[in-house]
N, C-alpha and C positions, 0 to 999 in steps of 0.2 A: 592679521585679518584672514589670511590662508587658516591657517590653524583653527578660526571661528567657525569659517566656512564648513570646511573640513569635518569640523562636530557637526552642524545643521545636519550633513550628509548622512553622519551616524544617527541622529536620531532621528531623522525620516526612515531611513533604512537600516533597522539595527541590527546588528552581525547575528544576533538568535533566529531573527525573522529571516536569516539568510542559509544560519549551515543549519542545513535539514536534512531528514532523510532524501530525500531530491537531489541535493546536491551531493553526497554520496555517492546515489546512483550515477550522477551524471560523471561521477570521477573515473567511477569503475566502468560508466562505455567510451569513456576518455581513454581510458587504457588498454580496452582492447581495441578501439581506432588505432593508438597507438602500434598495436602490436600487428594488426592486420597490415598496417603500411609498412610494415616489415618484413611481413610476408610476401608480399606483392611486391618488393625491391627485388628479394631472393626471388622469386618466380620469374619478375624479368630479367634478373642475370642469365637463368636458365636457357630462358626463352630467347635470347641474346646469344649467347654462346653455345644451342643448339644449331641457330641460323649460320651461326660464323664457321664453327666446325664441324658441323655437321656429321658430329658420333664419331668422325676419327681421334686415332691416337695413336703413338709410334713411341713405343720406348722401348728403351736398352735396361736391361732389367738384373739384375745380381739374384740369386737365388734367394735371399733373403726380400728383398723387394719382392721378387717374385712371387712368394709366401704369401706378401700381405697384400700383395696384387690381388691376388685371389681370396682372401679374408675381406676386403674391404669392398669388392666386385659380385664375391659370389659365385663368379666365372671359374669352374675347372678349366685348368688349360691342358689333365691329362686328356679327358676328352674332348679337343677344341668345338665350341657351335659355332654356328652361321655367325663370318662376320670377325673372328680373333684367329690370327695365324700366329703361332710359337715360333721361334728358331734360333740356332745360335747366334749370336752375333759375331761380329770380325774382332780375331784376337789381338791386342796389341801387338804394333809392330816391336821389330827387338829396337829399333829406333830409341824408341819411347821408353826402353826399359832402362832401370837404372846400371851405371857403366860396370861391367864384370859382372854381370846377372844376363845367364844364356836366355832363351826363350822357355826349354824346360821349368827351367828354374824359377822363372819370374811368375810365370802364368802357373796359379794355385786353382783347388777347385771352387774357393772362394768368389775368386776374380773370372769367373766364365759369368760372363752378359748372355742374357737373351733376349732377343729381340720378339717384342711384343706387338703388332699389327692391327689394331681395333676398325672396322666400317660401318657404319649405319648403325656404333650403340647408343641411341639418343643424349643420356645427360654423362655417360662414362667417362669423358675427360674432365667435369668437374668434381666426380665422386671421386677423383686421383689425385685431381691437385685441390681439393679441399683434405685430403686425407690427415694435414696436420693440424687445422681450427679446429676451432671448440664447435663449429655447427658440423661442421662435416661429418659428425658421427651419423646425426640424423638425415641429411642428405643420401650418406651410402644406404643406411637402413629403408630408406624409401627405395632407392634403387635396386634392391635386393629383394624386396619385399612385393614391389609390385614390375610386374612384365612389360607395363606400358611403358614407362622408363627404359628401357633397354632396345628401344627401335626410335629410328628416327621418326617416323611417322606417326605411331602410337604416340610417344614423348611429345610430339606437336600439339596431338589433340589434348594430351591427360595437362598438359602446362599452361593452355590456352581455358580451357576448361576451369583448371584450380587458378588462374588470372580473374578470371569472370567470377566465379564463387567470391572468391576474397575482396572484391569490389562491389559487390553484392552488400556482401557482411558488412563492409566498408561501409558503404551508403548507408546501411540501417542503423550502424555505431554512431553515425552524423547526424542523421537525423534524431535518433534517442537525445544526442548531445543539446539538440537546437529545441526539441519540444522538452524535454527539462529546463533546459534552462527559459523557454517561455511562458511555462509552468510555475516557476521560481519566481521572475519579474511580474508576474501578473500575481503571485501570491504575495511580492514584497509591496507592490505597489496600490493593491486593494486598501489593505487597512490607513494608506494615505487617502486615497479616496471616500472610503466612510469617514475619515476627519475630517476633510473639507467639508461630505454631506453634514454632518454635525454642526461643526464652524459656521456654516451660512444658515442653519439653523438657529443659532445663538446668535449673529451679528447680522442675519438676512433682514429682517426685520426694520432695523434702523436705515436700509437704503431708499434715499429719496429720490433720488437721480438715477435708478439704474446702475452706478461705477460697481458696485459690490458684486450685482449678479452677472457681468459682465467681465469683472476681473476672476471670478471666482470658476464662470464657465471657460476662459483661457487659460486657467491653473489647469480642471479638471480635465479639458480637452485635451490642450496643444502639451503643456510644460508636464503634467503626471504622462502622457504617452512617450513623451521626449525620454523624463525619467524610467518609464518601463522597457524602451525601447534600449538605453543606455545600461540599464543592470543587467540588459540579455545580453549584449556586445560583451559588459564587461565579466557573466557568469562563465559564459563561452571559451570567450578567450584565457581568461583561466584557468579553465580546465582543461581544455583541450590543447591548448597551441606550449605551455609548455613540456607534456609528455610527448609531444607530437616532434616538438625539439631534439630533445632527449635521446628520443627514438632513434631519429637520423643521425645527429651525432653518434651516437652508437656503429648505425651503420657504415658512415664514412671511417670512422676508426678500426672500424673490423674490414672491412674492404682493401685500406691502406693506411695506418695510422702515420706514416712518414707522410706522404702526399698530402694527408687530413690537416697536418701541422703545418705543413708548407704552403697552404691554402689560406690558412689563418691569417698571418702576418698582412699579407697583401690586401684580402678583402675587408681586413681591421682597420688597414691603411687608407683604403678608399673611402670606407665608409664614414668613416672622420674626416679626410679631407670633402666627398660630398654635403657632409653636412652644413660644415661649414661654408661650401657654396651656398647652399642652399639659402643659410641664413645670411651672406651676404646678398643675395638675390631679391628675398624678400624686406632686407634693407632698402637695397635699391630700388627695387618696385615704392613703397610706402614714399617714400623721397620723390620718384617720379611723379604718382599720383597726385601730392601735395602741391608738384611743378605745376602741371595741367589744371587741376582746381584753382589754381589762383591765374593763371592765365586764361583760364575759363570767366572765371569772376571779374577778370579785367575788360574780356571782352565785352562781356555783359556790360558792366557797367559804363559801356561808350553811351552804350545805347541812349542814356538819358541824355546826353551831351547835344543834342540834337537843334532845340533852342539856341544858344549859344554859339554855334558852329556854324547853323545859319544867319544867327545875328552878325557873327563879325566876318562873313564870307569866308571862312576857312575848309571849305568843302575841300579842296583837291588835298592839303595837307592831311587831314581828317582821314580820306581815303588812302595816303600814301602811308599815314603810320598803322591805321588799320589792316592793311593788305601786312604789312612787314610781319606784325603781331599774330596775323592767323598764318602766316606762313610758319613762323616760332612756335605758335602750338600744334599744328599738324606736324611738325617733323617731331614734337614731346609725344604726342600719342602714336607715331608709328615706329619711336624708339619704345615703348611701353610696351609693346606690342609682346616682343622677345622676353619679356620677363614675368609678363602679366602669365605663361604658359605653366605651371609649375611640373610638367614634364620636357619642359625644354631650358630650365633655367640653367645655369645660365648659360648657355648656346654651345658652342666649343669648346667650351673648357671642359662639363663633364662629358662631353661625346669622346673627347681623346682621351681623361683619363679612363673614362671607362672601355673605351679601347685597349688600353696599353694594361690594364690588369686583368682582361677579359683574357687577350692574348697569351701574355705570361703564364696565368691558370693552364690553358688549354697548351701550352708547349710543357708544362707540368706532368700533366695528366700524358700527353703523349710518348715523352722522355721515358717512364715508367711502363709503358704500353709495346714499346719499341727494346728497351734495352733488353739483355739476356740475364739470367741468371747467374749468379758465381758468387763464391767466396768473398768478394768485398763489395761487390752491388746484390742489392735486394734484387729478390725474387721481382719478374714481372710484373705486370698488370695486363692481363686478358682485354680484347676490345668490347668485350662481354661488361668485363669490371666496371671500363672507364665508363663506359656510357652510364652504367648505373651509376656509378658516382658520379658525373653530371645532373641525373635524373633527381639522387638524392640533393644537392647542391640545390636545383631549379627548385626543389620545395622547402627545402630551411628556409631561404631567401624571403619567401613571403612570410614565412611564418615567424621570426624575427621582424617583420615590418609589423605586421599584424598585432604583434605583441607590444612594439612601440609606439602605439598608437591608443596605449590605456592611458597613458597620461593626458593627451588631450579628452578622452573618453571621463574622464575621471575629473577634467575640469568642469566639463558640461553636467555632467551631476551633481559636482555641487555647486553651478549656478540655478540649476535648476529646482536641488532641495532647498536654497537660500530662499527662492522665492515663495517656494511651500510654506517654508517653517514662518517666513514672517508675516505670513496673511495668518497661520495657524495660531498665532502665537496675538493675534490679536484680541484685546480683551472687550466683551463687552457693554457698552457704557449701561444698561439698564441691569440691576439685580433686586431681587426680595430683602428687602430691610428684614436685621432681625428683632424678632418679634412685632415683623406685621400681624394687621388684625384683620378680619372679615371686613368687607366696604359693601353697604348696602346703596342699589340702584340707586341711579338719578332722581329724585325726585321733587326738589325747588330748584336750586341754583346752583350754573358751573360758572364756574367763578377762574378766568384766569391774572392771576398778581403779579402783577411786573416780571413776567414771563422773558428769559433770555435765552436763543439757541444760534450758535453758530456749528457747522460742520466741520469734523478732521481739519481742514485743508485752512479753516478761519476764516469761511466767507460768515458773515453775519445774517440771519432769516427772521430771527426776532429778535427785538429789544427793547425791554421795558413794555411788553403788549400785556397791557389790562382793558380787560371787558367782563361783563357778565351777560350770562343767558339765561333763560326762565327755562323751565324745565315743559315737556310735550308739546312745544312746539317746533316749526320746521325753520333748519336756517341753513345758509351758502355762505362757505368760504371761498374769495377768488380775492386774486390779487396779480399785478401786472407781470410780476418774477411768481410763475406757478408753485418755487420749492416753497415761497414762504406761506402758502395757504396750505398746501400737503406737509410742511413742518410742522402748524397749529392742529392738523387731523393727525397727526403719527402722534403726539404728545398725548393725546386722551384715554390710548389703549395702554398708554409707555411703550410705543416701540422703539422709542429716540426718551432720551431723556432733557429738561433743560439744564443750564451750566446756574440757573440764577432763578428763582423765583417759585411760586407754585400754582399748580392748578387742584382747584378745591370744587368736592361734588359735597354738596347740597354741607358745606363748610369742614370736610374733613381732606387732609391733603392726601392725594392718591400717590404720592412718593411713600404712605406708609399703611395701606391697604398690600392685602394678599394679590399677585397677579391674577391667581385663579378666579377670584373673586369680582376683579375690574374686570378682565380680558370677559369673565361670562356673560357682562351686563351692557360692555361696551364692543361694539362688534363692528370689523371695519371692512368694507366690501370695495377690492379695488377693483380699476377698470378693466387689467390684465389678468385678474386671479385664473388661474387653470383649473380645470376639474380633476374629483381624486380619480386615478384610474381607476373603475370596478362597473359596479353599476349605477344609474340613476339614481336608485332609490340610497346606495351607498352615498351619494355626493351628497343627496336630501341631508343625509342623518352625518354625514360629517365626522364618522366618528365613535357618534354618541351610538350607546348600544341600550338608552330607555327611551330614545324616539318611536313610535309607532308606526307601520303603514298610514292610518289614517292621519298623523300629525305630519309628514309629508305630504301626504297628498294633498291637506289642507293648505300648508306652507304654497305649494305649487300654483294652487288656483289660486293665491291668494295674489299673488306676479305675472298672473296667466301663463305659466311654462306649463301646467297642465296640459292645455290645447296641445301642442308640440308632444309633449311625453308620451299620448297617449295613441298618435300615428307611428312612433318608432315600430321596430321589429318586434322587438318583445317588451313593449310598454316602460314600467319602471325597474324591471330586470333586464333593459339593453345595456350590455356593457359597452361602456364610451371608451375606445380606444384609439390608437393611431392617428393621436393628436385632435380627435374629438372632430374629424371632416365632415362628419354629418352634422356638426351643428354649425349654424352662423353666429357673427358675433352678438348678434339680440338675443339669439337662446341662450346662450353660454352666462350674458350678462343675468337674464331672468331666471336663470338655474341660481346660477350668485346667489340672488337677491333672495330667493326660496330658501334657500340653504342659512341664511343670516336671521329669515323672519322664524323658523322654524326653532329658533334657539330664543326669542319673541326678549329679545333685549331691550332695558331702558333706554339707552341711546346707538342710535344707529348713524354709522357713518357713509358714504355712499359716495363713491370716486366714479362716476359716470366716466362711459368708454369715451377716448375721441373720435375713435373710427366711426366713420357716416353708418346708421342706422336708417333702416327702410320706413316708409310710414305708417305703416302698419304696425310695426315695432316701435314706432313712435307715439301713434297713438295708447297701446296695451302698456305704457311707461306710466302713461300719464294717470288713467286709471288705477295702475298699481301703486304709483307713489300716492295717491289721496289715499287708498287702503293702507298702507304700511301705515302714514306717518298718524294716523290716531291714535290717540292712547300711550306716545313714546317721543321722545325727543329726535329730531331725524336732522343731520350734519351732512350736505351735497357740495363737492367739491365737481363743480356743475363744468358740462361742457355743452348743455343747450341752454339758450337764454328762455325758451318756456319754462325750465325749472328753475333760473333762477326769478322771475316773475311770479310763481307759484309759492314762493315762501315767504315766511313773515318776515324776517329779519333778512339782512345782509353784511357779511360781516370782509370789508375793505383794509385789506392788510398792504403796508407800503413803505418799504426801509423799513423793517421790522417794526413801523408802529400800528395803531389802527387807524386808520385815515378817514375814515366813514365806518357807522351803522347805524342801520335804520333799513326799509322794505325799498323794494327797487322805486316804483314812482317817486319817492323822495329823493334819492339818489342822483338818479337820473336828473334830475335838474341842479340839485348843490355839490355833489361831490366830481369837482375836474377828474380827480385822479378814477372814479367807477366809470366815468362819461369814456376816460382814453381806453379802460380795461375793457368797455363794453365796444368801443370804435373797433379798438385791434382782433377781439376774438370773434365779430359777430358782425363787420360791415357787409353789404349786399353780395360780396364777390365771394362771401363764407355760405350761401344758398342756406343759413342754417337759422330754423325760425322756433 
């Protein structure tokens, strides 16, 4: 099942649509982040061990040293400057000298020390004792090279200065990082998006209920931003956090690779023992929680016992086992309390160990800091050093967590493309039969034959519904369960198809007609349809680009949305934007209804709004629908009871049969089931006449 998942992910998001020139980029300011924060280690060493030693330094020097003293400083010591005093140093005593070797004898000119005296040269105790690493070349050459280095003062500004720079740079390498890589996820996660807009294209259609464009807007909203927001986390941290890694490790190992090692062992140690608290913590929590829910659920459930407790006088008992029980559960949620924290789980146990490995580190780091140099102990550690290898340490830390944290990152993507991939992947129930043939307009009889539709889910809407209708005249579908009178109007366009049966225009079945050809002639106008974004006269024409100004306009007046169009800003050139505020919902419907007559279809279908319409708009309906419905077949899935009294027929759908047809006055006294459909949608307290 992982491994299913797993693919969904890949082909939502497929490795081509991913390593791009972008992410390239984003590698290469990955690595100079990288390098930058390496820089800024070394600058605060500096910066560290100017404060500390502040440009002194005292050695006992050999001619030879001496030599490189001044090669690697720059400092002639024949001319001393401001600041380096030369001298001999004290000759060994004959103490010291090996036995039968006079003082003459023993002291060569090899063995003369001089004592070298540095004050105020800003970074010169570290251009001496970096003298044998591999960076120290480039340290001395800074120091040699530029003058500010060589004062304490100067050295403050020029370190504090080149700190701020590289921090600078720093921030810009990071941000580069984060807008590629949001760059990336809004380019991986687009072409998911135009497949949904497509998808609900192809299966929008067939939704009766709303669940589609509702599931469809939580894809495209909440679950593709989830997805976008998750391939930035996880471009990110890919790129950056393991050079960023790398880097440090580097660091600590060039600073002290003994110390770097000896550090290992223990925080490898902790970090697996914390784990495993961890995950014994969140054991425990899940166990508590499941405590408290059912001793929650127990409580609750007294509550009905009420009857019965009063019947047989057990009130004090009642109360004494109830008091015991909530005392039982408040001491489970204030143990809960401690573990529900997952910065404090679990309590004591990791505050000591993290104590007692915190400790050891830092008596590590000091040991090294403290001890002296010689022949079987390592060289020192500067307080300069240590603190930078603390600083470096405080930032692996995160960045090691940071990184452990792709796997949950990487579960959430692919529940997230699972959800994609299986709305995408849904097929839809209507396609073009091949070798469909042209299907010419309604013009006697729609004929439905033992018609069968049940939805995905198997609720049943129709079954077995046969009727016929005569062709130009006007009828209503209603029925007490609304989907099944909106299922018999979605079947005419084919936006749903049936599982059983056919529907036949004027005796030809429209399951083997061209869409193009039905959808021209059958044209279905809902209550919520929205306008195209552009202009007026754009929504008139729909599209079509052999509509004329004048066959809009006409369309217009012919629904009366003229009146209205012609007070906008710029008449039939206002563009309707921002969710169309300037219109109310009787314009918007009368635009509809223009826009359907303008294409002058043999059968028109007409899903009246439910939202309350003013009377005004009520009355310019009623004139409009006498005009539309001449000359054309007109289907109203009515939400006012004057239109559905304004039609010939009516057609009573009920448990997917037909339960009545015939015109409302007939109705209205034989058929119970139109009596309770007209009680429920149009009693006095409905104000709707």
């Amino acid at each position: 099942m992982d491994a299913a998942f797993a693919s969904s992910l890949e082909r939502i998001l497929s490795r081509r649509s991913l390593l791009r020139g972008h992410l390239l980029a984003c590698f290469f300011w990955s690595l100079a982040a990288a390098l930058l924060q390496g820089l800024l280690l070394l600058d605060l060493c500096l910066l560290l061990g100017l404060l500390v030693d502040r440009g002194q330094l005292n050695l006992d020097l050999t001619p030879a040293d001496l030599i490189r003293f001044t090669q690697q400083s720059g400092i002639s010591l024949a001319e001393p400057a401001a600041g380096i005093a030369a001298s001999p140093a004290t000759l060994p005593q004959p103490a010291t000298l090996p036995q039968g070797v006079t003082e003459a004898q023993g002291v060569t000119e090899a063995q003369v020390l001089v004592h070298v005296a540095c004050k105020e040269r800003g970074i010169l105790p570290f251009v001496w004792r970096w003298r044998d690493v591999w960076w120290g070349g480039a340290v001395a050459f800074l120091f040699r090279s530029s003058s500010w280095l060589q004062w304490n003062l100067l050295a403050l500004v020029w370190l504090l200065s080149a700190g701020a720079v590289l921090w600078v740079l720093r921030a810009i390498c990071l941000r580069q990082i984060r807008a590629l890589g949001d760059f990336i996820a809004m380019d991986a996660v687009a072409s998911t998006r135009r497949q949904l807009h497509r998808q609900v294209l192809r299966i929008g259609v067939e939704d009766l209920d709303g669940a589609t464009h509702k599931l469809a807007s939580e894809l495209f909203v909440n679950v593709t931003e989830q997805l976008r927001q998750g391939v930035f986390v996880l471009i990110t941290t890919l790129v950056r956090y393991p050079l960023e890694i790398l880097g440090l490790l580097f660091v600590l190992l060039n600073l002290d690779w003994r110390l770097a090692l000896q550090w290992l062992a223990p925080l490898a140690l902790g970090a697996i023992v914390l784990n495993q608290l961890r995950i014994s913590a969140q054991q425990k929590s899940s166990q508590i929680a499941d405590q408290i829910e059912r001793e929650q659920q127990s409580l609750v459930a007294s509550f009905r016992n009420s009857r019965m407790i009063r019947g047989l006088g057990l009130e004090q008992n009642e109360h004494d086992r109830f008091q015991k029980q909530l005392e039982r559960y408040h001491r489970q949620l204030a143990h809960s309390e401690k573990w529900s924290d997952p910065a404090g789980y679990p309590g004591w146990g990791v505050f000591l160990i993290g104590t007692v490995v915190l400790t050891f580190l830092l008596f590590l780091i000091s040991s090294h800091i403290l001890v002296d140099g010689g022949a079987a102990i390592p060289a020192r550690m500067t307080i300069a050093e240590g603190i930078t290898f603390l600083v470096a340490i405080g930032l692996i830390l995160p960045a090691i967590r940071t990184w452990r944290s792709l796997a949950e990152i990487r579960r959430q993507l692919i529940l997230a493309a699972d959800q994609l991939e299986r709305f995408l992947r849904q097929i839809p129930s209507v396609t073009q039969a091949v070798g469909a043939k042209f299907l010419h307009p309604l013009a006697k009889i729609l004929h439905f034959d033992n018609v069968k539709f049940q939805t995905p889910s198997g609720r049943i809407l129709l079954d077995g519904t046969n009727f016929q209708l005569a062709a130009d005249k006007c009828y209503a579908f209603v029925s007490v369960n609304p989907l099944e009178a909106r299922a018999a109007a979605f079947l005419l366009p084919r936006f749903i198809e049936p599982q059983a049966g056919r529907i036949l225009i004027d005796g030809e079945d429209i399951a083997w007609g061209t869409l193009e050809s039905l959808r021209a002639e059958t044209v279905f106008v809902g209550a919520d349809d929205p306008l195209i974004e552009g202009s007026v006269y754009q929504n008139l024409c729909g599209g079509r680009t052999d509509l004329t100004q004048q066959q809009a306009t006409d369309a217009a007046k012919l629904t009366h949305a003229h009146q209205f169009i012609v007070k906008l800003f710029n008449g039939y050139e206002t563009l309707l934007t921002d969710e169309f505020a300037a219109l109310d919902a009787g314009q918007r419907f009368r635009l509809s209804l223009a826009r359907a007559v303008v294409r002058n279809p043999a059968l028109l279908i007409i899903e009246e709004p439910s939202v309350g319409l003013d009377e005004d708009t009520k009355g310019l309906l009623v004139d409009a629908y006498d005009r539309i419905c001449r000359g054309r077949t007109v289907i109203f899935l009515p939400s006012r009871l004057s239109t559905v009294r304004r039609t010939d027929q009516v057609v009573v759908l009920h448990e997917g049969k037909v339960a009545a047809l015939g015109p409302h006055a007939q109705l209205v006294t034989q058929s119970p089931v139109y009596r309770h459909w007209e009680y429920v949608n149009f009693h006095e307290y409905r104000h709707e006449v």
